[in-house]
Structures are given as C-alpha cells and as structure tokens.
Backbone atoms as SQL, in Angstrom:
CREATE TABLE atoms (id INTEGER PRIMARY KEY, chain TEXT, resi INTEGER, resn TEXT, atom TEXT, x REAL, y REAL, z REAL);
INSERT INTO atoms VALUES
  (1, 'A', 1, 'UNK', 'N', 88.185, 88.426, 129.958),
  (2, 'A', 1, 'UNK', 'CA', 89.079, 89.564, 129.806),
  (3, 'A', 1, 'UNK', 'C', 90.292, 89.348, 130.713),
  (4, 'A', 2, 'UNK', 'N', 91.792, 89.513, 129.983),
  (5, 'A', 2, 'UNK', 'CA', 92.769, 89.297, 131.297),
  (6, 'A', 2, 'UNK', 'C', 92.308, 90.294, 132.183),
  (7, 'A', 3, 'UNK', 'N', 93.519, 89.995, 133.089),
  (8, 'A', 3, 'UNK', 'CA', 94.304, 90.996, 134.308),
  (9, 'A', 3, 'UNK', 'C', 95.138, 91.725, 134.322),
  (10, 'A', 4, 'UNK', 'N', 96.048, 91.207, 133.105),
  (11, 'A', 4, 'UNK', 'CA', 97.240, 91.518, 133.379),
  (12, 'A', 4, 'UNK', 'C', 97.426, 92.632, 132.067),
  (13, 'A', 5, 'UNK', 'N', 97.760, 93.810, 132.638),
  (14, 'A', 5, 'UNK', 'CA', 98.025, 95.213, 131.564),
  (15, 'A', 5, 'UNK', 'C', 98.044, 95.015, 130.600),
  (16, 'A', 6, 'UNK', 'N', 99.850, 94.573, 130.269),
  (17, 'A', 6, 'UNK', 'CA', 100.243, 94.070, 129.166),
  (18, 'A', 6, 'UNK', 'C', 99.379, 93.508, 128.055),
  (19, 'A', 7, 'UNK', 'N', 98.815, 92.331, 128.484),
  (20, 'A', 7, 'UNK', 'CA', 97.272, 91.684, 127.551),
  (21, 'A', 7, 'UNK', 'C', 96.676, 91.901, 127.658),
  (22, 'A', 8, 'UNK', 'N', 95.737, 92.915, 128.416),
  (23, 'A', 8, 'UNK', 'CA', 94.994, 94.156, 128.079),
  (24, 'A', 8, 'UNK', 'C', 95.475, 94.881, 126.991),
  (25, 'A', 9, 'UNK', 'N', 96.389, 95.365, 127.205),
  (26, 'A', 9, 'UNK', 'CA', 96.492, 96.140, 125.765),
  (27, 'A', 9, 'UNK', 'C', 96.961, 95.247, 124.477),
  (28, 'A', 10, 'UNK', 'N', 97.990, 94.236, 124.292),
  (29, 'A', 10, 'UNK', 'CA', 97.556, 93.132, 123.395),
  (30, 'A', 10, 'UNK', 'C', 96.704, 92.908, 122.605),
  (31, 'A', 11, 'UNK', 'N', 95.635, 92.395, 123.648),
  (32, 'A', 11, 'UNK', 'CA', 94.106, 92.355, 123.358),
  (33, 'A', 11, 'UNK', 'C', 93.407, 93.395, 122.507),
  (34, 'A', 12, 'UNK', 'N', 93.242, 94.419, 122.910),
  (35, 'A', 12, 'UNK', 'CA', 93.032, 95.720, 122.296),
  (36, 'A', 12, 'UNK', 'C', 93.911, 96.428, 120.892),
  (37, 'A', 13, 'UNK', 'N', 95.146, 96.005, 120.956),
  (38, 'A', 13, 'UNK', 'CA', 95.952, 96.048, 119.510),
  (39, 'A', 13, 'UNK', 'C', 95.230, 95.219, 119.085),
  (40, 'A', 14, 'UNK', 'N', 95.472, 94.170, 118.942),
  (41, 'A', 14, 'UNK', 'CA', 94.900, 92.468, 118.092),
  (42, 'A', 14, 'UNK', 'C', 93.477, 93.260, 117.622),
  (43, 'A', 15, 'UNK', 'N', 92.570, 93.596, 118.151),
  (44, 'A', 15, 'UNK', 'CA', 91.432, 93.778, 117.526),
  (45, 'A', 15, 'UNK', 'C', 91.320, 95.184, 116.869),
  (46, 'A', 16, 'UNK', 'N', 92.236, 96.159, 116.871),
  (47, 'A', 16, 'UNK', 'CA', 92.165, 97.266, 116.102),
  (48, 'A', 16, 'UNK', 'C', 92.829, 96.664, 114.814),
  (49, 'A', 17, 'UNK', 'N', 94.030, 95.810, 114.866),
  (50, 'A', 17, 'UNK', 'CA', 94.379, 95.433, 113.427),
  (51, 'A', 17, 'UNK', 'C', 93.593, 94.456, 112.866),
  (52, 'A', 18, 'UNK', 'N', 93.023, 93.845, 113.701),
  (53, 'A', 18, 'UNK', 'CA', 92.001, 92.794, 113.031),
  (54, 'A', 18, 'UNK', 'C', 91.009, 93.782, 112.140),
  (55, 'A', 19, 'UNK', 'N', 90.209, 94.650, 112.817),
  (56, 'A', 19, 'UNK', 'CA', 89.089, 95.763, 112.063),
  (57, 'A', 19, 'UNK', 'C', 89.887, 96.498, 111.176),
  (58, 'A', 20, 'UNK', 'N', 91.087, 96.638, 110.603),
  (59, 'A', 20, 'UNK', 'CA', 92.004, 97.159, 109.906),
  (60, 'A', 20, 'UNK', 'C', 91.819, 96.376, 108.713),
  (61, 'A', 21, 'UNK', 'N', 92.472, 94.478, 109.177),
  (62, 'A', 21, 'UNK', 'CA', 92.550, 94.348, 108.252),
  (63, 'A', 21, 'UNK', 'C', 91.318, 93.657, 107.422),
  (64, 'A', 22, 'UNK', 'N', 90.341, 93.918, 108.238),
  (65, 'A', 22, 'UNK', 'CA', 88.755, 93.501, 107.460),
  (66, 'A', 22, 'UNK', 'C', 88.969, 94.339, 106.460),
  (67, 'A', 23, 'UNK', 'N', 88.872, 95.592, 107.135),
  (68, 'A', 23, 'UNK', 'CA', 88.676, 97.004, 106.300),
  (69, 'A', 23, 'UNK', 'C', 89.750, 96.940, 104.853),
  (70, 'A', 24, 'UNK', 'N', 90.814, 96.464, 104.946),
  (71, 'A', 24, 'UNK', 'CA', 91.766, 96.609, 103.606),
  (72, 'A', 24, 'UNK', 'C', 91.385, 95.355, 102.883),
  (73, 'A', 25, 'UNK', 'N', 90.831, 94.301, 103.032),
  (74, 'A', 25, 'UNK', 'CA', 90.304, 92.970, 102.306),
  (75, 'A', 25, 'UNK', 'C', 89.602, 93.394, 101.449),
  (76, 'A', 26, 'UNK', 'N', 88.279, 94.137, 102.751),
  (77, 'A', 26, 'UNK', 'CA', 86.963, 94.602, 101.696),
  (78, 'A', 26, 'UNK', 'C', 87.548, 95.840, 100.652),
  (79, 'A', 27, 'UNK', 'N', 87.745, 96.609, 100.988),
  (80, 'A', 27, 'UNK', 'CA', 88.120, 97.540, 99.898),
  (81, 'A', 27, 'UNK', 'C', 88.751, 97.199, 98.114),
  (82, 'A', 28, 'UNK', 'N', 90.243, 96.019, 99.211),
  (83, 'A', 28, 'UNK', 'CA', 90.670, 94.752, 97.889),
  (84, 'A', 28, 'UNK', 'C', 89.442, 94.521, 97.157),
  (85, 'A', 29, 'UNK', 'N', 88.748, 93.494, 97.728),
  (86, 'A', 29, 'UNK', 'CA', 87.332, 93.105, 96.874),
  (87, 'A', 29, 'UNK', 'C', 86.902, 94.389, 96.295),
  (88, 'A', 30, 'UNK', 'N', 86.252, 94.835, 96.841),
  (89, 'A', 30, 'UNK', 'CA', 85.764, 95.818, 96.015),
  (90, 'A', 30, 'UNK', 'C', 86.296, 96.250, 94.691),
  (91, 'A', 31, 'UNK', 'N', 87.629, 96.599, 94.722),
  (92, 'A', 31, 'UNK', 'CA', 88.406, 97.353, 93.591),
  (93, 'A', 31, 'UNK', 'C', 88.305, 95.983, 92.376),
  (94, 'A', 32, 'UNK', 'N', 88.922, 94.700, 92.778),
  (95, 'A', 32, 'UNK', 'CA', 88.726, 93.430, 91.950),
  (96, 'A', 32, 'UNK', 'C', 87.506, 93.505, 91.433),
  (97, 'A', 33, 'UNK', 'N', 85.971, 93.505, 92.519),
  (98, 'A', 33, 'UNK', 'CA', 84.820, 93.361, 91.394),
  (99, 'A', 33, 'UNK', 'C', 84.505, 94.465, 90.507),
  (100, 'A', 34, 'UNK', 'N', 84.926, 95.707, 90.723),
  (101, 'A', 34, 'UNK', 'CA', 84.802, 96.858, 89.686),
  (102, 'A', 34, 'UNK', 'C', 85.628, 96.503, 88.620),
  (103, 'A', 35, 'UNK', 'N', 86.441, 95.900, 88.567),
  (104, 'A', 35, 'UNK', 'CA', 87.627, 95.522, 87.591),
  (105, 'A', 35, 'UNK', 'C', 86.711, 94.920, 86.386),
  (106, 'A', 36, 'UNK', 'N', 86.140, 93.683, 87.676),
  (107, 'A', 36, 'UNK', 'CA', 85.944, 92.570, 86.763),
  (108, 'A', 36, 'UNK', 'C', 84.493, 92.945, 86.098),
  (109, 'A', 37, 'UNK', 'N', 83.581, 94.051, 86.711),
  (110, 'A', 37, 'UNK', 'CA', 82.171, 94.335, 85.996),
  (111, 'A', 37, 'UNK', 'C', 82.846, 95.600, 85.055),
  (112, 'A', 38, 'UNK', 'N', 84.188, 96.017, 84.502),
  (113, 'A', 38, 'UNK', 'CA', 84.417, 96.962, 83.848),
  (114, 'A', 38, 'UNK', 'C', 85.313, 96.020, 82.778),
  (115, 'A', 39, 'UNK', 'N', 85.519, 95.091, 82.823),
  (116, 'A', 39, 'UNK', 'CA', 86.221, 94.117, 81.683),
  (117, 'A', 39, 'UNK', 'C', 84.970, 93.395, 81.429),
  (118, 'A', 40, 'UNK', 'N', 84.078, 93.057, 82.236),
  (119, 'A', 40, 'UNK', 'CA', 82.746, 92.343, 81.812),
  (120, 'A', 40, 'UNK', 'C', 81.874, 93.316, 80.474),
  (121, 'A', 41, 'UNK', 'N', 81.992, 94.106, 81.111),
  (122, 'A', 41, 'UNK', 'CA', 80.970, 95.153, 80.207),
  (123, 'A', 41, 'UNK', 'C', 81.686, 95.888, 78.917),
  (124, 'A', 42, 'UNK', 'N', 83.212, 95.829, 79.072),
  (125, 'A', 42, 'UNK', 'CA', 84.087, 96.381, 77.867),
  (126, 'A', 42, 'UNK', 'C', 83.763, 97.674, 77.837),
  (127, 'A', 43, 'UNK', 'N', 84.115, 98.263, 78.819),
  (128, 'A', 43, 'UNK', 'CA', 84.463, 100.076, 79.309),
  (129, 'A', 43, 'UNK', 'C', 85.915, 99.922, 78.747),
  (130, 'A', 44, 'UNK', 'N', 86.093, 101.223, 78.235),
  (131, 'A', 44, 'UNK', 'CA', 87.150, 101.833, 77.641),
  (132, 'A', 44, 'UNK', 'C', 88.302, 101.660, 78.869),
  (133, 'A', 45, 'UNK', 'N', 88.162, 102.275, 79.913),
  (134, 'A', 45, 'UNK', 'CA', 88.613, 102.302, 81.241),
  (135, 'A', 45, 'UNK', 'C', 88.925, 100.676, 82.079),
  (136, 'A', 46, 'UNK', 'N', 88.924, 100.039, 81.273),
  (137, 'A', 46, 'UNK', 'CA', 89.173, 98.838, 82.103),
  (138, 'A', 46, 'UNK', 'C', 90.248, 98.315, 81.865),
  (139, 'A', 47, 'UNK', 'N', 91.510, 98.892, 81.498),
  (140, 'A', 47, 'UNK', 'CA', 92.863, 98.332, 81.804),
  (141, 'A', 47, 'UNK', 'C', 93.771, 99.203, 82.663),
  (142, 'A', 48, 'UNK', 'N', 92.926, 100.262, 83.051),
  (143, 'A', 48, 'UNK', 'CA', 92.939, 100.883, 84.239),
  (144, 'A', 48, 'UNK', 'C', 92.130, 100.527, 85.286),
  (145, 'A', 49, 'UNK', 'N', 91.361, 100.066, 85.320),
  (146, 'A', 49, 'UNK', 'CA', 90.784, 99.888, 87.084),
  (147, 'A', 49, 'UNK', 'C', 91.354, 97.814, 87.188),
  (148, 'A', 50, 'UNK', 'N', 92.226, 97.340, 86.308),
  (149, 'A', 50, 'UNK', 'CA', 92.565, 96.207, 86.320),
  (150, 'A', 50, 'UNK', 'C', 93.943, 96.616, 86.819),
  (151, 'A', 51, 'UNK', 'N', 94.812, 97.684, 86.542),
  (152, 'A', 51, 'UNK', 'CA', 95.653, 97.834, 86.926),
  (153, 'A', 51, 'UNK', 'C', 95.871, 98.565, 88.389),
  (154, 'A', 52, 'UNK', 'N', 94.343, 99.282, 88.394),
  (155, 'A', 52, 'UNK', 'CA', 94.303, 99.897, 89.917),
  (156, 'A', 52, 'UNK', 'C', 94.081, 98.639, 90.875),
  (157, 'A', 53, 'UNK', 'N', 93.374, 97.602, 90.636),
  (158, 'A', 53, 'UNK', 'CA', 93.099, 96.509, 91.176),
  (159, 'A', 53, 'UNK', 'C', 94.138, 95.903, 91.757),
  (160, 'A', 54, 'UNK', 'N', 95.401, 95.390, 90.564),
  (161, 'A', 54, 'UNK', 'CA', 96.013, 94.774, 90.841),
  (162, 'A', 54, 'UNK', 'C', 97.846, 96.130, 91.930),
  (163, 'A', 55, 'UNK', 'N', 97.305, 96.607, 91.793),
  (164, 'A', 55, 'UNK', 'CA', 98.569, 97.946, 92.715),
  (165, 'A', 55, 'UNK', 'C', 97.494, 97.272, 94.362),
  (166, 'A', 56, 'UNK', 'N', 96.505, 97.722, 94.253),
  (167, 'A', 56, 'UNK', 'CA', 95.711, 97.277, 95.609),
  (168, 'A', 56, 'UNK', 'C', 96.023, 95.711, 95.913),
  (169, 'A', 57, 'UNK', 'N', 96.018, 95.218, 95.233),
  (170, 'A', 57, 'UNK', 'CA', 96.386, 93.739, 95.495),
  (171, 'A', 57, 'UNK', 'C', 97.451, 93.440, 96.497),
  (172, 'A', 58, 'UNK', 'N', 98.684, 94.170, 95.970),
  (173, 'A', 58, 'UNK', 'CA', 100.285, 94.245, 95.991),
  (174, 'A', 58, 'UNK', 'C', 100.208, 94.952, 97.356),
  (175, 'A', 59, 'UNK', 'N', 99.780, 96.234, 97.289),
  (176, 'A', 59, 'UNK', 'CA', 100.056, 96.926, 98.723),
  (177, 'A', 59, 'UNK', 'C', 99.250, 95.907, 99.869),
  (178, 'A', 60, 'UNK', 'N', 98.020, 95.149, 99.723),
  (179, 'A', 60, 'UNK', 'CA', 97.316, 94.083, 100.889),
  (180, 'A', 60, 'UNK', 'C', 98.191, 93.187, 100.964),
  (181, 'A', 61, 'UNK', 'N', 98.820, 92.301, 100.025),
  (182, 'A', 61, 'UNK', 'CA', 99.982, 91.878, 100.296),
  (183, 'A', 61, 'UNK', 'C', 101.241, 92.130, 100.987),
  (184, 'A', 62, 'UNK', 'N', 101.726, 93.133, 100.425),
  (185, 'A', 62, 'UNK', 'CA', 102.823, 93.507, 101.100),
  (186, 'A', 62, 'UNK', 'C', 103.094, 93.999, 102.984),
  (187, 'A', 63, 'UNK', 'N', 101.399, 94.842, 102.782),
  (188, 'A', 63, 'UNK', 'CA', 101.565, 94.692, 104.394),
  (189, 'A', 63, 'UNK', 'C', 101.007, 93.672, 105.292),
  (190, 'A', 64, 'UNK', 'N', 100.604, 92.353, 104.563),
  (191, 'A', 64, 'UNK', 'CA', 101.035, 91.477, 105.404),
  (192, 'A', 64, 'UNK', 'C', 99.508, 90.820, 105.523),
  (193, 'A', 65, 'UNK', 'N', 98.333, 91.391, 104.373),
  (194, 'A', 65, 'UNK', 'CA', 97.040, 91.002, 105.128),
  (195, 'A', 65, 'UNK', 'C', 96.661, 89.722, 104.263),
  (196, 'A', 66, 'UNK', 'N', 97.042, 89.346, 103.181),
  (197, 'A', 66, 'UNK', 'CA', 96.651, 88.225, 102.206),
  (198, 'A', 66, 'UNK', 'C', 98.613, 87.854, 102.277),
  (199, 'A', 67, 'UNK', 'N', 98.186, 86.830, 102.122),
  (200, 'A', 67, 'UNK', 'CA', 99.459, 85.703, 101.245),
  (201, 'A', 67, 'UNK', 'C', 99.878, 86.105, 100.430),
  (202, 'A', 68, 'UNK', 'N', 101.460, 85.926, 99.694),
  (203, 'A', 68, 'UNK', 'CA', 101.877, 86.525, 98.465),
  (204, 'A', 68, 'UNK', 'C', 101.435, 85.780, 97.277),
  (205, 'A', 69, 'UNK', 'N', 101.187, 84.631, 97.306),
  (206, 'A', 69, 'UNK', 'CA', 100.872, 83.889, 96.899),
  (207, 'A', 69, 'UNK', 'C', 99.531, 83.794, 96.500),
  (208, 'A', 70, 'UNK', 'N', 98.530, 84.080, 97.309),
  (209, 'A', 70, 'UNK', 'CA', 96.977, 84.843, 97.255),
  (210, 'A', 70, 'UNK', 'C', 96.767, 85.521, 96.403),
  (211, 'A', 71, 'UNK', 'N', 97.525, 86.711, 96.783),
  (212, 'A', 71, 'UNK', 'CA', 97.743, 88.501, 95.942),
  (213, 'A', 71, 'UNK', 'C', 98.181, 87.487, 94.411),
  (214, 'A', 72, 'UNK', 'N', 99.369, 87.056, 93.959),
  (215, 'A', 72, 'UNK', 'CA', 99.780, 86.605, 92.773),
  (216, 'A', 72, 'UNK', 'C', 98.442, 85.711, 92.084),
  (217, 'A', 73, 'UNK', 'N', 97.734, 84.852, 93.013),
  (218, 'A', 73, 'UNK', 'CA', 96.634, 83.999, 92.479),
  (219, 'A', 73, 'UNK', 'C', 95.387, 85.261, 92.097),
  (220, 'A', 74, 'UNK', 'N', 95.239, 86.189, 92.582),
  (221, 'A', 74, 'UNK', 'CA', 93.928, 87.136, 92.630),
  (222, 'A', 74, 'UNK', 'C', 94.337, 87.873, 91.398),
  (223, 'A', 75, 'UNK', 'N', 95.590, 88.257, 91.518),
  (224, 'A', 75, 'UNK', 'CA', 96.291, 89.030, 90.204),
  (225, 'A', 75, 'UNK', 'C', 96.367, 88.027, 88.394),
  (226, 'A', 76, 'UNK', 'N', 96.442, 86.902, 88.823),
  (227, 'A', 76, 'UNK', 'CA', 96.713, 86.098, 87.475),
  (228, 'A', 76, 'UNK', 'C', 95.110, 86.364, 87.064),
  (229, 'A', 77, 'UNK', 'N', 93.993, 86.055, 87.972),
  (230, 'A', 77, 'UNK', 'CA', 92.696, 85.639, 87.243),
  (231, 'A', 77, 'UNK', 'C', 92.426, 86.388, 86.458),
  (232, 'A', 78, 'UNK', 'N', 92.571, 87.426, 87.531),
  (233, 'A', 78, 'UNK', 'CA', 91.833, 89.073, 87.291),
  (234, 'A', 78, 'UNK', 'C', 92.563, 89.253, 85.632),
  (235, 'A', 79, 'UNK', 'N', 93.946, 89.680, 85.632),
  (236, 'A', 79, 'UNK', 'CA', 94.661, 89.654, 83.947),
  (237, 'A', 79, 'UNK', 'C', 94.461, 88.612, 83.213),
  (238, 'A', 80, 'UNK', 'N', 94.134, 87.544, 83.633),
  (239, 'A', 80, 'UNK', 'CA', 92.901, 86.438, 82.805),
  (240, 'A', 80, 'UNK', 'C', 92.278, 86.953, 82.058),
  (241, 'A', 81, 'UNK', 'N', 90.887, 86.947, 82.734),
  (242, 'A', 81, 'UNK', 'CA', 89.943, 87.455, 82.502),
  (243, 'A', 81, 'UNK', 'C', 90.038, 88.975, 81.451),
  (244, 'A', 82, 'UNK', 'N', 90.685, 89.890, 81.290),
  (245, 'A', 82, 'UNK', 'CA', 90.885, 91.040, 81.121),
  (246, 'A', 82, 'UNK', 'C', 91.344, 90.546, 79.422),
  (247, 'A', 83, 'UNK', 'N', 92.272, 89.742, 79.868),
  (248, 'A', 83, 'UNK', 'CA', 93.082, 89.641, 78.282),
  (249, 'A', 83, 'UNK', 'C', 92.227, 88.693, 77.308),
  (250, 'A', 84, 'UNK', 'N', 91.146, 88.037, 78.142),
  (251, 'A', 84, 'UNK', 'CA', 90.263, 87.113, 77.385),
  (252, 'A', 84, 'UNK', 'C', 89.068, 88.054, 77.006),
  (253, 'A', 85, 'UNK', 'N', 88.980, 88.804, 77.838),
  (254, 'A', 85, 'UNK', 'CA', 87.851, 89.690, 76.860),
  (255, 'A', 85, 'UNK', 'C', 88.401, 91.246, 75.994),
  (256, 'A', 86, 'UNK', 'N', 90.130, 91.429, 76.074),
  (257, 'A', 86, 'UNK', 'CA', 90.785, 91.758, 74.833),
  (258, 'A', 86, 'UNK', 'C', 90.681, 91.158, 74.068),
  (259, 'A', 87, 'UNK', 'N', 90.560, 90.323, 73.618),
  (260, 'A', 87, 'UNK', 'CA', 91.151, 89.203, 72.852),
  (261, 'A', 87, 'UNK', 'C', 89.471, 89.389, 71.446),
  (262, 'A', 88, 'UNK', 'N', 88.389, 89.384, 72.396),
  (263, 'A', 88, 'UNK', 'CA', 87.422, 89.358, 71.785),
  (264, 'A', 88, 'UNK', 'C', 86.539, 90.428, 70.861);
C-alpha cells in the first residue's frame, strides 16, 4: 500500500472503476446472450433485444470500457447471426 495521499487515493479510484467496469462488461454479455438465445429460439421480440444489445454495445464502447473496434466486432456477429436466422 503507498504512503503517499495522492496514490492512496489513485489507488482507490483505479479500483472503483475497475469494479465499474467489470460491472458494465457483464451486463454487455448478458444483454448479447439474451439476444443471441432470442434469435436462437425465433421469439417474435428478437430484433429488439438485438437492437437493445447492440445500443449497450455502443454506450460500453463509447465510455471507454471495450475497443471500438471490439464493440463493431461484437455488433457485426450478433446482426450475423440474427439475419441468418431471418433469412430462414
């Protein structure tokens, strides 16, 4: 543990946004696998929780917790997947 105030409190930021941004990952996941067991199963409702998915995507992105690039890769599958089991 430092000494010195300053990185004391540092320290203590760093790990409240760290448990932050666990917390906004998992939630991400979460919303993605409901997506993907509601395009799996062909619920009426699943070009809505694909689109709620992918808004959650965008906002974890944007504030900074996944890559934009991540968010865009998580977003292509997911509307993958979705339009391949439209399709069917």
């Amino acid at each position: 543990m430092p000494n010195i105030r300053s990185v004391i409190k540092d320290v203590k930021k760093s790990r409240e946004n760290h448990q932050r941004n666990i917390s906004a990952k998992s939630g991400m996941k979460t919303f993605i696998k409901k997506a993907k067991t509601a395009v799996e199963g062909g619920d009426k409702a699943a070009a809505e929780s694909v689109a709620l998915a992918c808004s959650i995507i965008d906002k974890t992105a944007e504030r900074g917790i996944i890559h934009k690039n991540a968010a865009a890769r998580r977003k292509s599958r997911l509307m993958k997947k979705a339009a391949k089991a439209a399709a069917k």
